[in-house]
Biotite code that builds the C-alpha atoms (Angstrom):
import biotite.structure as struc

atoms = struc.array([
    struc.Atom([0.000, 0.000, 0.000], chain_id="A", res_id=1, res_name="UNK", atom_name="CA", element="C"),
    struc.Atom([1.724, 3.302, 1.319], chain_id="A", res_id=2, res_name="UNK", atom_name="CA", element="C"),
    struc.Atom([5.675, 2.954, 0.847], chain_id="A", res_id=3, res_name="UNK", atom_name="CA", element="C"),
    struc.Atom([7.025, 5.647, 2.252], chain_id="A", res_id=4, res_name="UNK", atom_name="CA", element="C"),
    struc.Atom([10.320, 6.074, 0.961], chain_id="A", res_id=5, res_name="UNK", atom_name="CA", element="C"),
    struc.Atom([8.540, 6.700, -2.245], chain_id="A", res_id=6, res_name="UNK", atom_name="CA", element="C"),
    struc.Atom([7.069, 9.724, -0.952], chain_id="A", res_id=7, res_name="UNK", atom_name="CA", element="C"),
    struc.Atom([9.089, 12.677, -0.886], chain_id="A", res_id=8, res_name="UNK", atom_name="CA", element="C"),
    struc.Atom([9.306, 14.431, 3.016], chain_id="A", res_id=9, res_name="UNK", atom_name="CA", element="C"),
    struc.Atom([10.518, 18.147, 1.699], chain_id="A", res_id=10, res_name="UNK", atom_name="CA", element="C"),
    struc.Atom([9.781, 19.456, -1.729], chain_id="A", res_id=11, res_name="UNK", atom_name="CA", element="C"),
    struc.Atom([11.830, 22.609, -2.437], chain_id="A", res_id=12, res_name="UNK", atom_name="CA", element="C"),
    struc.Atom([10.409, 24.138, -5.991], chain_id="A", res_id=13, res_name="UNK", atom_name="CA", element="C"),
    struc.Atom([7.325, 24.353, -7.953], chain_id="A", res_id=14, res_name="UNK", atom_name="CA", element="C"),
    struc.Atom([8.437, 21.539, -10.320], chain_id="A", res_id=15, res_name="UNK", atom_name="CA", element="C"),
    struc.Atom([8.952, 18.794, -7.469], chain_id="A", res_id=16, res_name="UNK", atom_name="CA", element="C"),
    struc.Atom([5.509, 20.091, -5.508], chain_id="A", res_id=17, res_name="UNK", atom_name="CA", element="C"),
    struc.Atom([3.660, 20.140, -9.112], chain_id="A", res_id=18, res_name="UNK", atom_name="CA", element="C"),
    struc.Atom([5.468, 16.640, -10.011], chain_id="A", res_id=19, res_name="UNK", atom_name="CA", element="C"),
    struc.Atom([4.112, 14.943, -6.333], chain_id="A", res_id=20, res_name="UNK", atom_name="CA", element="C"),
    struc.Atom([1.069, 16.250, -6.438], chain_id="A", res_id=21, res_name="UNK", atom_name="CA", element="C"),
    struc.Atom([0.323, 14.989, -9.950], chain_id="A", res_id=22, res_name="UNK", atom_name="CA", element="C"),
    struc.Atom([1.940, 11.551, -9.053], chain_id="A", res_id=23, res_name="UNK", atom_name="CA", element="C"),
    struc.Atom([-0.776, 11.128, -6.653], chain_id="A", res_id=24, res_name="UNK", atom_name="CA", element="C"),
    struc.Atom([-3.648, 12.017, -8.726], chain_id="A", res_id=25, res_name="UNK", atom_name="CA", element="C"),
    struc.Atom([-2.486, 9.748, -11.161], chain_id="A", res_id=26, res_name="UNK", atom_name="CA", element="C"),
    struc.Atom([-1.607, 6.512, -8.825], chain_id="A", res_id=27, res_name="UNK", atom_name="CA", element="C"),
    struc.Atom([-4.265, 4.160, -10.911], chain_id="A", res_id=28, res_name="UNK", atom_name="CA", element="C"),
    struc.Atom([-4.266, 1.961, -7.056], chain_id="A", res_id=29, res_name="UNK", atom_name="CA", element="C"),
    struc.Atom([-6.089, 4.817, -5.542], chain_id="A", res_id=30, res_name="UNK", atom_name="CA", element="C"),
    struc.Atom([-9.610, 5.638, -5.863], chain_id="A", res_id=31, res_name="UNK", atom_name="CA", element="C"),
    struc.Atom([-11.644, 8.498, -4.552], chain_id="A", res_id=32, res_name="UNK", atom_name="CA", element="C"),
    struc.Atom([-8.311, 10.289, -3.016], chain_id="A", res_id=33, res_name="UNK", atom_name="CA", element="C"),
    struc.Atom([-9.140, 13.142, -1.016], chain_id="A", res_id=34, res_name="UNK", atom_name="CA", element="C"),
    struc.Atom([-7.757, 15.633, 1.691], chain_id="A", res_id=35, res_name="UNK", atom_name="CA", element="C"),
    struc.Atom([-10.308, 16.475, 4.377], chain_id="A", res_id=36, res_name="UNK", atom_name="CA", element="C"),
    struc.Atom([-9.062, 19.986, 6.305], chain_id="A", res_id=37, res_name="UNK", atom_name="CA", element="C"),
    struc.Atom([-9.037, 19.812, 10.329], chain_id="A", res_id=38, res_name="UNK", atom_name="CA", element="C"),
    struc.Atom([-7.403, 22.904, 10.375], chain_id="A", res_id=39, res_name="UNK", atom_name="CA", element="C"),
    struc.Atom([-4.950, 25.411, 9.665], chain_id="A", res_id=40, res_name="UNK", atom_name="CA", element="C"),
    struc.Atom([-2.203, 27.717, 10.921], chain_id="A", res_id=41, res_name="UNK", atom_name="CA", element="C"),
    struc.Atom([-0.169, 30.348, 9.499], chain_id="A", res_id=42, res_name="UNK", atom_name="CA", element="C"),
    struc.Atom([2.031, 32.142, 11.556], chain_id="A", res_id=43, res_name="UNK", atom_name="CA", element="C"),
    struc.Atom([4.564, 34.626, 9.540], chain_id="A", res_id=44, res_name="UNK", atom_name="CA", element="C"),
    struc.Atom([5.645, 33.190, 6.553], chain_id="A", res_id=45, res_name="UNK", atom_name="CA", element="C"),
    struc.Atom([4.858, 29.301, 7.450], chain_id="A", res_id=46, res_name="UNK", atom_name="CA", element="C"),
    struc.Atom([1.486, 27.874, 6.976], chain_id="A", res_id=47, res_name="UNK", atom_name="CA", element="C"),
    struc.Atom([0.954, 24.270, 8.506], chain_id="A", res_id=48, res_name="UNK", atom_name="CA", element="C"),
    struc.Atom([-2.363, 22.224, 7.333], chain_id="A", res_id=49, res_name="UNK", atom_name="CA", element="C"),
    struc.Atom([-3.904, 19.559, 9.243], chain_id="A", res_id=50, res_name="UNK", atom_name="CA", element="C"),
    struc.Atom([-6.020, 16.889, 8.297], chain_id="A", res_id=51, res_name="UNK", atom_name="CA", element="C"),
    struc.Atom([-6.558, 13.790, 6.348], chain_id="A", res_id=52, res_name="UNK", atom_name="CA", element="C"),
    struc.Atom([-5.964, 11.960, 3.064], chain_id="A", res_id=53, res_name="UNK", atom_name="CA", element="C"),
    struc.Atom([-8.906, 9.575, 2.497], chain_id="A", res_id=54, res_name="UNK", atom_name="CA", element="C"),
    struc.Atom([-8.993, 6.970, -0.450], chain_id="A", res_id=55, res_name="UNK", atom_name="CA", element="C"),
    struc.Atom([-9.654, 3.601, -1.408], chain_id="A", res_id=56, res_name="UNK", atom_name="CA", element="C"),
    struc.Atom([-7.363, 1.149, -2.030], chain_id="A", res_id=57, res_name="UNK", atom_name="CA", element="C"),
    struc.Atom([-8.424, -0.846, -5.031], chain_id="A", res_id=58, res_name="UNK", atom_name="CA", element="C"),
    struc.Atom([-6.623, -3.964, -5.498], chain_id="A", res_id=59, res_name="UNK", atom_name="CA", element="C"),
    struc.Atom([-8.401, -4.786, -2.124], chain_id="A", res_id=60, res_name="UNK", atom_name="CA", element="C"),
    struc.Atom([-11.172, -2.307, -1.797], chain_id="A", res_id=61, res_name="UNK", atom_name="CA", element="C"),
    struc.Atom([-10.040, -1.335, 1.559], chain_id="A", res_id=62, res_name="UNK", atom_name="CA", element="C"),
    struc.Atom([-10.436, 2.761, 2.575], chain_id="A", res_id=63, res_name="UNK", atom_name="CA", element="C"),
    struc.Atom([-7.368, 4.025, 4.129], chain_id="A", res_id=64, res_name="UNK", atom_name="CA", element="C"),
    struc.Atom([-8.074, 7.211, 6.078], chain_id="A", res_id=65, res_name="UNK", atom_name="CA", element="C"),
    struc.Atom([-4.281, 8.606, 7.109], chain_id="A", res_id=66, res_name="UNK", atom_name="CA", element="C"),
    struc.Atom([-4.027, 12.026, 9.062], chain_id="A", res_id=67, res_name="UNK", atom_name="CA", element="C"),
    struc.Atom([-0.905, 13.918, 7.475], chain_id="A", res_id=68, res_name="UNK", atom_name="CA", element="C"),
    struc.Atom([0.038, 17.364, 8.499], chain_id="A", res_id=69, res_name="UNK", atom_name="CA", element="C"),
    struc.Atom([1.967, 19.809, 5.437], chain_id="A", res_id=70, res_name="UNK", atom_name="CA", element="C"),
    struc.Atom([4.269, 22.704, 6.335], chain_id="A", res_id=71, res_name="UNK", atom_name="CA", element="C"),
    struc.Atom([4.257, 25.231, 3.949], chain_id="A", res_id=72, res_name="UNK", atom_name="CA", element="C"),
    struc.Atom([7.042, 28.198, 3.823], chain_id="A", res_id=73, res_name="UNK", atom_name="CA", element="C"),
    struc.Atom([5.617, 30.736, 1.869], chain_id="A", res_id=74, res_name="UNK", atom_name="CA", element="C"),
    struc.Atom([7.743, 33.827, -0.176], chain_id="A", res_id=75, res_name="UNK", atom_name="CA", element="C"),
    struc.Atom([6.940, 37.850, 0.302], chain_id="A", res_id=76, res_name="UNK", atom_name="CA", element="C"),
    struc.Atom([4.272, 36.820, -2.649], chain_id="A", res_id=77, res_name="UNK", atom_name="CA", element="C"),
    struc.Atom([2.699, 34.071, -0.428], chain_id="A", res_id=78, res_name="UNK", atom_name="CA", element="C"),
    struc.Atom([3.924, 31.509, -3.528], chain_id="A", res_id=79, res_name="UNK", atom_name="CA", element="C"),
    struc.Atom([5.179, 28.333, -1.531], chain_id="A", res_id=80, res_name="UNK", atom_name="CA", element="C"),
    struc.Atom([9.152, 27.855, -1.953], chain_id="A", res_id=81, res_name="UNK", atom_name="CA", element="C"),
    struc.Atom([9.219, 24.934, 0.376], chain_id="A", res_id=82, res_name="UNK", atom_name="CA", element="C"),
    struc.Atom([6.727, 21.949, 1.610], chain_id="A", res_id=83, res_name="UNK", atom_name="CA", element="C"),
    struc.Atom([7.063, 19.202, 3.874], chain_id="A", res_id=84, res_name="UNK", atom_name="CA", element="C"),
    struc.Atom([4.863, 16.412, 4.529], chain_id="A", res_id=85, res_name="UNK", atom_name="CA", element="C"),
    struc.Atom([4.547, 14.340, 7.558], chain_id="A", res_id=86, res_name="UNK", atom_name="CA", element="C"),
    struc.Atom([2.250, 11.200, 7.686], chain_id="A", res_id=87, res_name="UNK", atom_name="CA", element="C"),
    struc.Atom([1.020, 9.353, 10.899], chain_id="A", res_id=88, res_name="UNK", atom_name="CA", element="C"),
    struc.Atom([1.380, 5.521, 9.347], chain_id="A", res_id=89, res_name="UNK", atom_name="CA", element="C"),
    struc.Atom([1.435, 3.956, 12.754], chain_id="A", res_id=90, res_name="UNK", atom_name="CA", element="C"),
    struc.Atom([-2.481, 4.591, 12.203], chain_id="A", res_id=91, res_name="UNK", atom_name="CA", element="C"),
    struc.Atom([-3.123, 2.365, 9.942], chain_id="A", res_id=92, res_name="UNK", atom_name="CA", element="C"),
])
């Protein structure tokens, strides 16, 4: 299922966030992928985001629902420069 040394923790220009973010959408395994918001901080130029990713696994129809928190550092043009994500997999 989740394999995380294929996930990148810190993504440090547009090209890698764009590149992850489309890698995800596109994971043919995954159905109904989603990010449900708990909450979010910004304090200066970091934004954090709380919450979880919900989808289904499809080889064995099972929904995974993993909470994952993303730190965002944000340019004078609030434009992100810099993302990190951090998962909680001992919940699944």
């Amino acid at each position: 299922m989740l394999n995380s040394s294929t996930l990148p923790v810190t993504l440090t220009n547009k090209e890698e966030i764009e590149a992850r973010y489309n890698q995800v959408r596109e994971d043919k395994e995954w159905d109904e992928q989603r990010y449900v918001t708990a909450r979010q901080v910004v304090q200066g130029s970091t934004m954090a985001w709380e919450g979880t990713w919900k989808a289904t696994y499809k080889p064995l129809n099972k929904t995974v629902e993993l909470p994952i928190v993303i730190m965002f550092e944000l340019d004078q043009h609030a434009q992100i420069v810099r993302e990190r994500h951090f998962y909680d997999e001992a919940s699944l």
